[in-house]
N, C-alpha and C positions, 0 to 999 in steps of 0.2 A: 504494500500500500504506500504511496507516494504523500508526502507530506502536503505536497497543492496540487492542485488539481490542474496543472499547466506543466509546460516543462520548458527549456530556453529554447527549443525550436519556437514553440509559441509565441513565446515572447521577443524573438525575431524577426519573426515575419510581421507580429504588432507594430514593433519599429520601422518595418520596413514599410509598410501601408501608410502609416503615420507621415512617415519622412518623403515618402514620395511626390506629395504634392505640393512641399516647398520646395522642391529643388528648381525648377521654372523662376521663382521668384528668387532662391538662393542665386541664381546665375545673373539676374540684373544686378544684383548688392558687388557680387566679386566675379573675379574671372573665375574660370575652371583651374588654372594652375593653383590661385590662393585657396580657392575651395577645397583641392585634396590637401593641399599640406594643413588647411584647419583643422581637418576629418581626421589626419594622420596624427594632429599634435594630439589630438582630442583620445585617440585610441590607443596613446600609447600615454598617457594618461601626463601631457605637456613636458616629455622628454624633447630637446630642441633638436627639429631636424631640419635639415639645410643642404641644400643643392652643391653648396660651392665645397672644394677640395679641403677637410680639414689641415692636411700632411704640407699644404703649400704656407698655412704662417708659421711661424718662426715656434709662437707660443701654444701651439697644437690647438685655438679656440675658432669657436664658426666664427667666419668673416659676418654675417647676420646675429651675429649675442651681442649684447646691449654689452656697451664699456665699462 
């Protein structure tokens, strides 16, 4: 017997029904590249990622982290 009555496929595809009909409107607010890296910072729970080569500054920090 299952503690609730749902399990996280359920609660998936809730999010996903849910989120689908802002994304139309998410796309006038941002472009699509800002969109996935928000989606991305958001799922990996605001680890910073970043496009540009960490290995190329001196001080191993994203060119994109605040000073």
């Amino acid at each position: 017997m299952r503690p609730v009555p749902f399990g996280l496929d359920d609660v998936t595809r809730l999010a996903a029904a849910t989120a689908a009909p802002l994304v139309p409107l998410l796309l006038t607010i941002f472009s699509p590249e800002e969109l996935l890296m928000r989606i991305i910072k958001v799922l990996f729970r605001g680890k910073r990622v970043c496009g540009n080569d960490q290995s190329a500054r001196p001080e191993g920090h994203c060119a994109c982290s605040p000073a």
